[in-house]
C-alpha positions as CSV (number, residue, x, y, z in Angstrom):
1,X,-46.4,14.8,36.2
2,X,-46.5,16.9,33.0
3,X,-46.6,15.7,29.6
4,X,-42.7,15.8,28.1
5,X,-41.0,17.1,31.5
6,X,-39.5,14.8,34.3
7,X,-38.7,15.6,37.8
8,X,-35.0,16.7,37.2
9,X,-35.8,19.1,34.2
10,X,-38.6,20.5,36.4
11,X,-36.1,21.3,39.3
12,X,-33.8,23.1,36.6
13,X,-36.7,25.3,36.2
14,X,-38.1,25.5,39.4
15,X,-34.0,27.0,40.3
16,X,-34.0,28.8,37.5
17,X,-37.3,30.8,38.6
18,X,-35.2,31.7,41.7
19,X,-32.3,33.3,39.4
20,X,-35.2,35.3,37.7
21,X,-37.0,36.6,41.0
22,X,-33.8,37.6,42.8
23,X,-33.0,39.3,39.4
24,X,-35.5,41.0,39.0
25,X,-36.2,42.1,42.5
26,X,-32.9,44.0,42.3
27,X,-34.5,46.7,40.0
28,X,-38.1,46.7,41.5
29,X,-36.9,46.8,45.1
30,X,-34.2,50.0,43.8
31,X,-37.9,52.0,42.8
32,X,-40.4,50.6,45.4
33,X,-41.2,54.0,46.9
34,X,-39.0,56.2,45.4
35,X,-39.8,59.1,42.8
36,X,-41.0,57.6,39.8
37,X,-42.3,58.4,36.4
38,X,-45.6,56.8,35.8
39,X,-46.9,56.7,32.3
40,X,-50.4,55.8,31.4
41,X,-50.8,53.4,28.5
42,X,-54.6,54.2,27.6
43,X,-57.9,52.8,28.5
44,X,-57.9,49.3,30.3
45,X,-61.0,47.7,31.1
46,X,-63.4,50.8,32.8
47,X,-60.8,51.9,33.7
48,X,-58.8,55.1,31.4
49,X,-55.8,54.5,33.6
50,X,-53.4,51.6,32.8
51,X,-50.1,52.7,34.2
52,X,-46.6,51.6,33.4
53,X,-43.0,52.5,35.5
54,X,-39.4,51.8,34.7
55,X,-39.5,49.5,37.4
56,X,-41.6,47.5,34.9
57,X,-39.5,47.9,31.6
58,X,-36.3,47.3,33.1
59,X,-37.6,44.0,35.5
60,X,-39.2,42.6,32.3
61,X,-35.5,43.6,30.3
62,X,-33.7,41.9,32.8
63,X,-35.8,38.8,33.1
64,X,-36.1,38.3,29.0
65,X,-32.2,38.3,28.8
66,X,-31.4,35.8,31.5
67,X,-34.3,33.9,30.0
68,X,-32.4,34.0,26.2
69,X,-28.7,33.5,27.8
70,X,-30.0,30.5,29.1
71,X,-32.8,29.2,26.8
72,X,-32.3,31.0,23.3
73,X,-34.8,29.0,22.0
74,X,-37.5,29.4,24.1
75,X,-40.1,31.3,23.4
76,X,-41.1,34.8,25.7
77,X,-44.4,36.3,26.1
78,X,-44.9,39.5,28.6
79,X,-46.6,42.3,29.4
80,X,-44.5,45.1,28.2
81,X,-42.2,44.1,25.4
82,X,-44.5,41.5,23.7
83,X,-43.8,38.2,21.7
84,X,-40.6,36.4,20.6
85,X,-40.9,33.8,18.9
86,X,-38.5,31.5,18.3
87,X,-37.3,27.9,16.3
88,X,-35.3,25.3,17.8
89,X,-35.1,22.0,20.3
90,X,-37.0,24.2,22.5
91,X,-39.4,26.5,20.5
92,X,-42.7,24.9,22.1
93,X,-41.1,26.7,25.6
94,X,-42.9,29.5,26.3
95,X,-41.6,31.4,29.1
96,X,-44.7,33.8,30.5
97,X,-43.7,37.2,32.3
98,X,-45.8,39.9,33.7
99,X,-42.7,42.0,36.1
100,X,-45.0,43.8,38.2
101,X,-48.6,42.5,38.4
102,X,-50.0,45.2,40.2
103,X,-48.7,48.4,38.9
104,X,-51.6,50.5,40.8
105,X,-50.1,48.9,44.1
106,X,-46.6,49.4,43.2
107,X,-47.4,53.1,42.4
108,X,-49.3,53.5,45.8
109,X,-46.3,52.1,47.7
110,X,-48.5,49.1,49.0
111,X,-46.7,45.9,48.9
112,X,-49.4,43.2,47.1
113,X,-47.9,43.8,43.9
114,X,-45.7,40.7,42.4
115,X,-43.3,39.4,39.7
116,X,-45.4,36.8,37.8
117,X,-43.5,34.0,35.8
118,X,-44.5,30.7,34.1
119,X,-43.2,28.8,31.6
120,X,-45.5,27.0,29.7
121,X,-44.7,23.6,27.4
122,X,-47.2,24.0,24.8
123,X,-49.6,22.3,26.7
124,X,-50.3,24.7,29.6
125,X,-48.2,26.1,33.1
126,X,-45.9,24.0,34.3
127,X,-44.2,25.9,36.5
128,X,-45.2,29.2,37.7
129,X,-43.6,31.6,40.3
130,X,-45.0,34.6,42.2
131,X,-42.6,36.7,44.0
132,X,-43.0,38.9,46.4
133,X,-39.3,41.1,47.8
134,X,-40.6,43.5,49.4
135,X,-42.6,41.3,51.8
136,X,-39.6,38.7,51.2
137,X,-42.5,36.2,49.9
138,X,-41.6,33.7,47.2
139,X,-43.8,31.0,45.8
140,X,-43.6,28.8,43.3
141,X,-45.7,26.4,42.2
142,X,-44.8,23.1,40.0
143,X,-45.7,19.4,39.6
144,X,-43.2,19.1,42.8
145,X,-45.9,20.6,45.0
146,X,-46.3,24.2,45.5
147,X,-44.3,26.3,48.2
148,X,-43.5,29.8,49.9
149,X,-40.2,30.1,50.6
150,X,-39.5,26.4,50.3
151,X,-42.3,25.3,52.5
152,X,-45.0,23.5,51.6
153,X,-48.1,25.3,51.0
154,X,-51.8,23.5,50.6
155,X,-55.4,25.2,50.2
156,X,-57.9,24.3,52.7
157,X,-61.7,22.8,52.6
158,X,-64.3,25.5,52.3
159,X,-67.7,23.8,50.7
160,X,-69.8,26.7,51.0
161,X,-70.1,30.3,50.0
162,X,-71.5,31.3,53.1
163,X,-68.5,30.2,55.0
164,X,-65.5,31.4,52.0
165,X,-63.6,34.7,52.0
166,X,-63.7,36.4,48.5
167,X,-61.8,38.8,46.7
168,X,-61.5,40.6,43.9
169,X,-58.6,43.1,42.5
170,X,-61.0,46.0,42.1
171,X,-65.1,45.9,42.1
172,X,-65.3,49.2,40.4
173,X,-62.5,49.6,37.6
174,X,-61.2,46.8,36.5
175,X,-64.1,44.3,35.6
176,X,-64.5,43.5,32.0
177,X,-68.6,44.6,31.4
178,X,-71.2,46.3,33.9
179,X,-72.5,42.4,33.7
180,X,-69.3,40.9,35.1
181,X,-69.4,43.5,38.0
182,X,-73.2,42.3,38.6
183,X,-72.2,38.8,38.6
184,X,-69.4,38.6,40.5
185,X,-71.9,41.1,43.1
186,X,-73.9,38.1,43.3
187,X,-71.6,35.9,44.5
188,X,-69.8,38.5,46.8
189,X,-73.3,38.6,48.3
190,X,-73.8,35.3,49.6
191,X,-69.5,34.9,50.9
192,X,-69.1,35.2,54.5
193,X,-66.4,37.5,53.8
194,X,-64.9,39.9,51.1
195,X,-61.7,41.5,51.0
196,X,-60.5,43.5,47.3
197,X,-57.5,45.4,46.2
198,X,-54.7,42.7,46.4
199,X,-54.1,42.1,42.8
200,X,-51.8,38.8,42.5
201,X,-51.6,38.3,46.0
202,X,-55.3,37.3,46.5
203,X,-54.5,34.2,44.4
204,X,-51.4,33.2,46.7
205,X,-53.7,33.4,50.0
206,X,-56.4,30.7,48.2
207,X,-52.9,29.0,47.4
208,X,-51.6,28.9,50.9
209,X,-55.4,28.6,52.4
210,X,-56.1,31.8,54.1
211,X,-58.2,32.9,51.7
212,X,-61.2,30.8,49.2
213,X,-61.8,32.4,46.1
214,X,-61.0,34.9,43.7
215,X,-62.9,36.0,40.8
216,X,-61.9,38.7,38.0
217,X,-62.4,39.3,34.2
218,X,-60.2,40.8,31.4
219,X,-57.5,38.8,32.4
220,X,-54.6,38.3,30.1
221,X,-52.6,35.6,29.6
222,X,-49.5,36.9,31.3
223,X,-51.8,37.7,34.8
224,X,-52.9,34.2,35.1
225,X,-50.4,31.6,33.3
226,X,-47.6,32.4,36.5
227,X,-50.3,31.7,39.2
228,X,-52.2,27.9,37.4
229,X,-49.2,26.0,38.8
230,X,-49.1,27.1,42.7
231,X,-52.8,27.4,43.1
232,X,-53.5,23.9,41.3
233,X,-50.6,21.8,43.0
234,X,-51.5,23.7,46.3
235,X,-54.7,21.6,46.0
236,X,-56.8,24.5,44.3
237,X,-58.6,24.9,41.0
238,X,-58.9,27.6,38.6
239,X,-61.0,28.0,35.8
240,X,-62.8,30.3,33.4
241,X,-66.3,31.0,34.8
242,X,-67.5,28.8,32.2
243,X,-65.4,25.7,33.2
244,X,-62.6,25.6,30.7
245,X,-59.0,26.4,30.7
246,X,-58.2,29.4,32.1
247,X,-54.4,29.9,30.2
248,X,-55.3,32.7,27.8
249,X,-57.2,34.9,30.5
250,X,-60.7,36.6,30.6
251,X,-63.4,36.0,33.0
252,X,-61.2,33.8,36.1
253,X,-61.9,31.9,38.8
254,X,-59.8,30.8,41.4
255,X,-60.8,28.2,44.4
256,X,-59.3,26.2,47.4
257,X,-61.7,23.7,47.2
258,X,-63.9,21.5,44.4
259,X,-67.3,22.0,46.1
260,X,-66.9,25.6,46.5
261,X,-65.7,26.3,42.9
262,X,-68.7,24.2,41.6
263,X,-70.8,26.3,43.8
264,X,-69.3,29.5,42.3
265,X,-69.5,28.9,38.6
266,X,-73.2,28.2,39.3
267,X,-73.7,31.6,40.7
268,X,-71.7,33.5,38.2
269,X,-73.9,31.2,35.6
270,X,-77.2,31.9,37.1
């Protein structure tokens, strides 16, 4: 269980994740393959695309003020309006929002993309929710166990590369160095399987065990935080590809199962 939470104040949470999503799936749902404006913030990664819509302003507006009505103490950190910081009974809160991980997708009318939100104690996730509308997919992921849709999701047993399925958001744009690329190439190489472009929704098929590993760099905080809690009490593991905590991004790695993360932090390593 976590550190200063108990199982009551982690249901408030896990409901209040549930106000969030439906409230912000009424303005991403409204622009999901309509006309939109898409403005490019600069360079991201090797990539010199990194797109942003209204659809992600106005989710992240929406999701900050329900988050302050309720918790004006609480700190927020996301993706397109930054840090607030505040002091009070609850300023070690940290709620974490990213309101459309996976802009390209959301752009390209593909429905992978999600609404990422943690909150974090001061001490790492707690609770972390990926939703999906469009698809009508929901999990959440707590100290409870991790679900979709309420039902109880687990990762399964996959020892070995050679039998895993593998992906990766994008193997040409959107690794950190040419050297990231080349190791995750390595690993790719040796999995039974690969399958890349699914941004957040990769992580949720390790979670629910249809899928074994992910592996990215250039990570921020905001893509990762939201998606610790449902892959880890799902069973899973995620790391950075040098064993430690994953919380503040970079290179990531996400697995169903012990022996097969082991396995893959050796490759990236070799």
């Amino acid at each position: 269980m976590s550190d200063n939470l108990n199982p009551d104040e982690i249901k408030e949470y896990v409901d209040f994740l549930h106000i969030l999503g439906d409230a912000a799936a009424e303005v991403t749902l409204n622009l999901f393959r309509a006309p939109l404006n898409v403005t490019n913030k600069g360079s991201k990664l090797q990539s010199d695309f990194d797109p942003v819509t209204k659809a992600d302003q106005d989710a992240e507006e929406v999701i900050r003020r329900i988050i302050h009505e309720k918790y004006p103490d609480h700190n927020l950190i996301g993706e397109e309006h930054g840090s607030e910081n505040f002091s009070g009974a609850g300023a070690e809160m940290n709620w974490i929002i990213d309101p459309i991980d996976g802009t390209r997708s959301f752009i390209a009318g593909i429905p992978l993309w999600g609404t990422l939100i943690a909150l974090n104690n001061g001490s790492g996730p707690v609770v972390g929710m990926m939703d999906q509308p469009y698809l009508k997919e929901r999990y959440i992921g707590s100290p409870l166990g991790s679900t979709l849709n309420g039902n109880a999701i687990s990762c399964r047993s996959c020892p070995d590369i050679s039998r895993a399925t593998l992906s990766t958001t994008d193997p040409v744009q959107l690794f950190a160095t040419d050297d990231d690329r080349a190791a995750f190439e390595k690993v790719a190489a040796k999995a039974n399987m690969v399958r890349n472009g699914y941004d957040c929704y990769a992580y949720m098929m390790v979670a629910s065990g249809h899928m074994d590993v992910v592996i990215e760099s250039g990570l921020e905080s905001y893509d990762i935080q939201p998606l610790i809690p449902i892959i880890e009490n799902a069973g899973g593991f995620v790391t950075c590809w040098d064993g430690g905590s994953p919380d503040q991004g970079g290179q990531i790695v996400a697995c169903g199962d012990r022996t097969l993360h082991t396995q893959v932090l050796d490759i990236l390593n070799s």
